[in-house]
C-alpha positions as CSV (number, residue, x, y, z in Angstrom):
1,X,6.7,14.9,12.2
2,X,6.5,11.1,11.0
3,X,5.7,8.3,13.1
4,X,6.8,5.1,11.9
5,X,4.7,2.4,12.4
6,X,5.9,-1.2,12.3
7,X,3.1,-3.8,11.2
8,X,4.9,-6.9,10.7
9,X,1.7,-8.9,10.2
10,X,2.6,-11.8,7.4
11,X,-0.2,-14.6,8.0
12,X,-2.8,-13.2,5.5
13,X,-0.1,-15.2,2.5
14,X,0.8,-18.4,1.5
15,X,4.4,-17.5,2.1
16,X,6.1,-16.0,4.7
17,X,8.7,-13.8,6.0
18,X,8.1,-9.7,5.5
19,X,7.3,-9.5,9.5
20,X,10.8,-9.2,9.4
21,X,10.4,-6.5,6.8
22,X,10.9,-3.8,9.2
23,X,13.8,-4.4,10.7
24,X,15.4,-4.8,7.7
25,X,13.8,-1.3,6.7
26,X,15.1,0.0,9.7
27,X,18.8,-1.4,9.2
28,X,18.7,-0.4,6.1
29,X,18.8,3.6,7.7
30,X,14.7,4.3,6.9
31,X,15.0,7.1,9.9
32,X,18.3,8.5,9.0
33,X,17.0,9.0,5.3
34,X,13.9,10.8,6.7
35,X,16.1,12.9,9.0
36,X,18.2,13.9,6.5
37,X,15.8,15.1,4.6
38,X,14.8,17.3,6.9
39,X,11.4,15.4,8.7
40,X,11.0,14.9,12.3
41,X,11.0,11.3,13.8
42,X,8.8,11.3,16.4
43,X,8.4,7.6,17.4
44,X,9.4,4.2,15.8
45,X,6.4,1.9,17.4
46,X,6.6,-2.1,16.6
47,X,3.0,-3.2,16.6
48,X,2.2,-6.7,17.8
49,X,2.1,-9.7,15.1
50,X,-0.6,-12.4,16.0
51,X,-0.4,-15.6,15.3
52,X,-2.4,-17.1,12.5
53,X,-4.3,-20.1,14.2
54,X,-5.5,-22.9,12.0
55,X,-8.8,-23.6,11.0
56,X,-11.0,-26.3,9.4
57,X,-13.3,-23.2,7.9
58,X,-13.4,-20.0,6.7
59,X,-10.9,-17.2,5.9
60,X,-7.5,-18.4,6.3
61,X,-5.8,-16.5,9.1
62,X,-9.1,-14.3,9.3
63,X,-8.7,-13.7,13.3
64,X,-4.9,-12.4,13.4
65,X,-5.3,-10.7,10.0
66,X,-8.5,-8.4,12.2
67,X,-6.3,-8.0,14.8
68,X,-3.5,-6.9,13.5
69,X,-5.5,-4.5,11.3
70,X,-7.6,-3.2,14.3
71,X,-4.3,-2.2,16.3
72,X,-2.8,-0.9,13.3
73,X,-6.1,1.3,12.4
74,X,-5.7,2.6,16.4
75,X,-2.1,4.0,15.9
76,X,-2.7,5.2,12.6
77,X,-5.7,7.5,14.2
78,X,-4.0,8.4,17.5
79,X,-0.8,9.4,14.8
80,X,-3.4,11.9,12.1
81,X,-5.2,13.2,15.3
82,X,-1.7,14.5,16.3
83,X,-1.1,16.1,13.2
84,X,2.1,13.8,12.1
85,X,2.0,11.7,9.1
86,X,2.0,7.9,9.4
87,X,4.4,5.5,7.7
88,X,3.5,2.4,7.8
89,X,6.3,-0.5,7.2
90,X,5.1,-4.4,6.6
91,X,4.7,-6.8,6.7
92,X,2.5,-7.9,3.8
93,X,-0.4,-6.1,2.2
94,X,-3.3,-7.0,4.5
95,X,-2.3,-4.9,6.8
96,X,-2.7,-1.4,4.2
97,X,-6.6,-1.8,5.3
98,X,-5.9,-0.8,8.7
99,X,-3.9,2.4,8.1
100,X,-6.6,3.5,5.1
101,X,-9.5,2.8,7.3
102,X,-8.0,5.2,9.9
103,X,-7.6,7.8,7.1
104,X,-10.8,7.6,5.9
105,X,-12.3,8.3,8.9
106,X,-9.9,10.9,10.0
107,X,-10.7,12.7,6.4
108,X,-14.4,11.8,6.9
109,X,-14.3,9.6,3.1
110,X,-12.1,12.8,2.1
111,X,-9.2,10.6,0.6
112,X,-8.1,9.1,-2.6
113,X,-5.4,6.4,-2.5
114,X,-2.4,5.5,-4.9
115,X,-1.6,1.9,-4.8
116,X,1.5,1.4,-6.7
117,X,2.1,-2.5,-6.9
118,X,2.2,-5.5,-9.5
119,X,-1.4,-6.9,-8.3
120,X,-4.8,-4.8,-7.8
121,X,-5.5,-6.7,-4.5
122,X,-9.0,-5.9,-5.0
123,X,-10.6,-9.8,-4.6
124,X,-12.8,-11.1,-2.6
125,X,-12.7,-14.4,-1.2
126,X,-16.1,-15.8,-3.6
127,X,-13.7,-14.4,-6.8
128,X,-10.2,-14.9,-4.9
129,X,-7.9,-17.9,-7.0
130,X,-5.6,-18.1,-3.9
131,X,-8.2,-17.5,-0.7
132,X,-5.3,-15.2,0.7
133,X,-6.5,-12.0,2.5
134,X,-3.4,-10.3,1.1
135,X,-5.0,-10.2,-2.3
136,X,-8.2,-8.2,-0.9
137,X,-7.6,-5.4,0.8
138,X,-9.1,-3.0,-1.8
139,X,-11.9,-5.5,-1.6
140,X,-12.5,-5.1,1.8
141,X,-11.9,-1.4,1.4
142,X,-14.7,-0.5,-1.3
143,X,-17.2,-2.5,1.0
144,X,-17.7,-5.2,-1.9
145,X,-19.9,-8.3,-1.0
146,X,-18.0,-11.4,-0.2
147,X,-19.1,-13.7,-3.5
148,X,-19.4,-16.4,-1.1
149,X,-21.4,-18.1,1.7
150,X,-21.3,-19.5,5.4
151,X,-18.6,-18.8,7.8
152,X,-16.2,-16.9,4.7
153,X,-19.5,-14.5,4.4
154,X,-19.4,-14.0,8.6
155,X,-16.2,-13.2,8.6
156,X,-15.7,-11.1,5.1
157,X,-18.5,-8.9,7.5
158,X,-17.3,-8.3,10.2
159,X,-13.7,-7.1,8.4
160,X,-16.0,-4.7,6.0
161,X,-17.8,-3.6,9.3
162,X,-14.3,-2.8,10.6
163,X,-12.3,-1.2,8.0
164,X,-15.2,0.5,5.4
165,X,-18.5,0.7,8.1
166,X,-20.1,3.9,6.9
167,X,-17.1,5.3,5.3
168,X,-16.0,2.9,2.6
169,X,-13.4,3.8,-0.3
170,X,-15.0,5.2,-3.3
171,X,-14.2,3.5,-6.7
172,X,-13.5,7.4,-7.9
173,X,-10.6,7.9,-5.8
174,X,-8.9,4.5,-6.0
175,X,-6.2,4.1,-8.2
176,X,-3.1,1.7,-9.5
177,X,0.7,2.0,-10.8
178,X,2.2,-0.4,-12.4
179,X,-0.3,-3.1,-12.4
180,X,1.1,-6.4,-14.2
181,X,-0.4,-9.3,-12.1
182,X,-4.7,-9.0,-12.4
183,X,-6.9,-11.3,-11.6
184,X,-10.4,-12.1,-13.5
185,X,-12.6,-11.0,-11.0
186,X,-10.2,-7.8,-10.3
187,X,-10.1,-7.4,-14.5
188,X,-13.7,-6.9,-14.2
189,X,-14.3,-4.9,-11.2
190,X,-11.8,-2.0,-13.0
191,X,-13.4,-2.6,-16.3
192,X,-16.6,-1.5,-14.6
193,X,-15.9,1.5,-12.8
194,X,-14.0,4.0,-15.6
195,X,-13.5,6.2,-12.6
196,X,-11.0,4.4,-11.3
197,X,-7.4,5.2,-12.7
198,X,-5.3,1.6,-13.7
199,X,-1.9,2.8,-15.1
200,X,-0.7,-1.1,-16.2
201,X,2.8,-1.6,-17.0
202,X,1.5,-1.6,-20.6
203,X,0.3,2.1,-20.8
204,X,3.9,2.9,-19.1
205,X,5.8,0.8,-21.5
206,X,3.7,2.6,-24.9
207,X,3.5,6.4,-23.3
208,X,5.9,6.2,-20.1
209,X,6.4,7.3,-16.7
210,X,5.7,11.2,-17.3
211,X,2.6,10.7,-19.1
212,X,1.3,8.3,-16.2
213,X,2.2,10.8,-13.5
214,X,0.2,13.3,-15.2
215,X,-2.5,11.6,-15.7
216,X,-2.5,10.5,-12.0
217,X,-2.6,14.6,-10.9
218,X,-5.4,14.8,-14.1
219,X,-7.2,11.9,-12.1
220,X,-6.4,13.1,-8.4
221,X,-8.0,16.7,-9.2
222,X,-11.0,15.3,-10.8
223,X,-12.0,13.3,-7.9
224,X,-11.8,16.3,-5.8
225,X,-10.0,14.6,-2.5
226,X,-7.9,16.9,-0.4
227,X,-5.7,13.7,1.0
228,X,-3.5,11.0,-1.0
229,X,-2.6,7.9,0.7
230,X,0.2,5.6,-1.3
231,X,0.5,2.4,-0.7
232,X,3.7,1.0,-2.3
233,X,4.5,-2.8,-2.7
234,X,8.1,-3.5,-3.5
235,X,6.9,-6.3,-6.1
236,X,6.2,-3.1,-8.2
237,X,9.7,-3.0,-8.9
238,X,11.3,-5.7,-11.1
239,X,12.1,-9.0,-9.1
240,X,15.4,-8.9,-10.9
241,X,16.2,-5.6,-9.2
242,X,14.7,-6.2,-5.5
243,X,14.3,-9.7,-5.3
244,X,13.2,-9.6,-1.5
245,X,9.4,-10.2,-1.3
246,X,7.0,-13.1,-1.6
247,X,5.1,-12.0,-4.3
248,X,7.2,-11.0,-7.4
249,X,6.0,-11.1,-10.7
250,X,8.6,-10.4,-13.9
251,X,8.9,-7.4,-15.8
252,X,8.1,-4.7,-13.0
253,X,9.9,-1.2,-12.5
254,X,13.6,-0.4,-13.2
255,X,15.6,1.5,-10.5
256,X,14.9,4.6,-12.4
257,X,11.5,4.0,-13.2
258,X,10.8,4.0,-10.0
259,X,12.4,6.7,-8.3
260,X,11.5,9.2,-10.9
261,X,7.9,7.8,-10.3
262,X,8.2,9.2,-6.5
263,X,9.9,12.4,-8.0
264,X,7.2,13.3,-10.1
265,X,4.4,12.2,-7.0
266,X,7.0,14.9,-5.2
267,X,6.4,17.8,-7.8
268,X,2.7,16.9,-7.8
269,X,2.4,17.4,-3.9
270,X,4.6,20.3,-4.1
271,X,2.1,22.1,-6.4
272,X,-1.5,20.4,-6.4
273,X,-4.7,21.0,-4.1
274,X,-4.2,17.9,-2.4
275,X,-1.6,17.1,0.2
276,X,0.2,13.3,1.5
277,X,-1.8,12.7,4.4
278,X,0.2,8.9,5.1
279,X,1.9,6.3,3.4
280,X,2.6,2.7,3.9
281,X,5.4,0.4,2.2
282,X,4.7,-3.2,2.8
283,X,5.7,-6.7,1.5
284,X,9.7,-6.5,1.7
285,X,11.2,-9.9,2.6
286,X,14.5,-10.9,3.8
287,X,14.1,-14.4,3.3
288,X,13.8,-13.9,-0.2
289,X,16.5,-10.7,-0.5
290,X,20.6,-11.2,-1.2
291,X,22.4,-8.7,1.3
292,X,19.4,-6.6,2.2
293,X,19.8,-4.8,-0.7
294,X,15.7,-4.9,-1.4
295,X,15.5,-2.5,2.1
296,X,17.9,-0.3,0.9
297,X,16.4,0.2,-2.7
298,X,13.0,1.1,-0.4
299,X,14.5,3.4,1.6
300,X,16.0,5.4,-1.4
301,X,12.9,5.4,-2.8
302,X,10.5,6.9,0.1
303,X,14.1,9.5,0.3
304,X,13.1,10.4,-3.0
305,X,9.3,11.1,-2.4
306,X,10.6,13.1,0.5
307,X,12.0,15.1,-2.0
308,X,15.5,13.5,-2.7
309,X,16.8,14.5,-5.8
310,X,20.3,14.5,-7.7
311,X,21.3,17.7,-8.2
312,X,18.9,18.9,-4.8
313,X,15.9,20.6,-6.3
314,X,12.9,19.4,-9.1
315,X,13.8,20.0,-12.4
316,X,11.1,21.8,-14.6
């Protein structure tokens, strides 16, 4: 059984627009391609979307980006303790703290996570070029310190305290697909921790998709977690090909690219020690899109880690 979970939280950005991500997800036929591939739908729950208030100091939207994250983390949790598997639909990619901190602490630490997107979104705000919380979630995740000082440090504290406490990520069982967009401070933090796995569109351009996939499962054994959580930005994918989010960057993921990306993940689960425990696809924007067809290219996608193939069945 899946519940999907609707977290259409888009203050943590400069631009906005993927709260509306959801709906379009969802008229796009998101429950019909999980019926049809044979999963149970057992609720489609629209979490609230606070209000970014202004302020003179400190984090930018720091109040409705904790709030929105604290509600999420409480469905996520009351959805694993139920034994279904949450999806997650954004809104932008703030909100993927919420549903990971929930894991984490359903798995007690016990839980590597995928993050297949353009940008590392591992910043903090001392080390942050834009000061958006959608660029640190992985930040927040691995408990790092804030770089900074006064109210930002107050605040970066209390969002640590609530999404890592005693359970942060480890930097052994954090790792990227299709990274293309990396900031200094992000450059660095990978450089020093050769436990973590950063596939950039580089090494799939010079040894492609197959070769990446297996040295994800290569990586994903090693660390020795039993859970996987993905976390899938559609900026991954080449703006030419889903042009419907607020954060593209050139030169991403074909159409093929990326659904044989979520085939191999599917041959991976089907046959590895470690099983999908939840999953969240975030930062689709219909402001930004030309006849939805960004949603649709989504749904087809998540179809396909489902299992979806063309001729029915994994090829060997």
């Amino acid at each position: 059984m899946v519940d999907i979970l609707a977290a259409p939280f888009d203050g943590g950005g400069a631009r906005r627009g993927s709260r509306l991500g959801p709906s379009a997800l969802e008229l796009a036929g998101l429950r019909e391609a999980l019926v049809e591939r044979g999963l149970g739908v057992s609720s489609w729950r629209k979490l609230p979307n606070p209000e970014p208030i202004p302020v003179r100091d400190g984090l930018r939207s720091f109040d409705a980006c904790l709030s929105a994250v604290t509600e999420l983390r409480a469905a996520v949790a009351t959805s694993l303790a139920d034994g279904r598997m949450p999806l997650v639909v954004g809104g932008e990619h703030s909100i993927s703290m919420g549903g990971i901190s929930a894991a984490l602490n359903h798995t007690s630490g016990n839980l590597a996570v995928l993050w297949i997107d353009a940008h590392a979104d591992a910043n903090v705000p001392g080390g942050s070029p834009s000061g958006s919380l959608h660029g640190m979630p992985l930040g927040a995740l691995l408990g790092l310190p804030s770089g900074s000082g006064g109210e930002v440090d107050r605040q970066w504290s209390r969002l640590v305290e609530a999404v890592a406490g005693s359970k942060p990520l480890e930097p052994s069982r954090l790792g990227w697909i299709g990274l293309r967009d990396v900031d200094p401070g992000e450059r660095e933090l990978i450089q020093t921790h050769p436990e973590m796995l950063a596939v950039s569109m580089h090494e799939i351009d010079r040894w492609g998709l197959v070769a990446a996939i297996d040295r994800f499962d290569a990586w994903m054994r090693a660390s020795g977690a039993k859970h996987l959580w993905i976390s899938f930005d559609v900026d991954v994918l080449d703006p030419i090909l889903a042009p419907g989010t607020g954060t593209a960057v050139r030169g991403g993921l074909s159409y093929r690219e990326g659904h044989l990306i979520a085939e191999l993940l599917r041959e991976k689960l089907d046959g590895g020690p470690y099983r999908l425990l939840g999953l969240d696809v975030v930062e689709v924007n219909p402001l930004e899109d030309v006849a939805n067809s960004t949603a649709k290219i989504v749904v087809e996608w998540i179809a396909s880690l489902f299992g979806k193939t063309i001729l029915g069945s994994s090829v060997k």
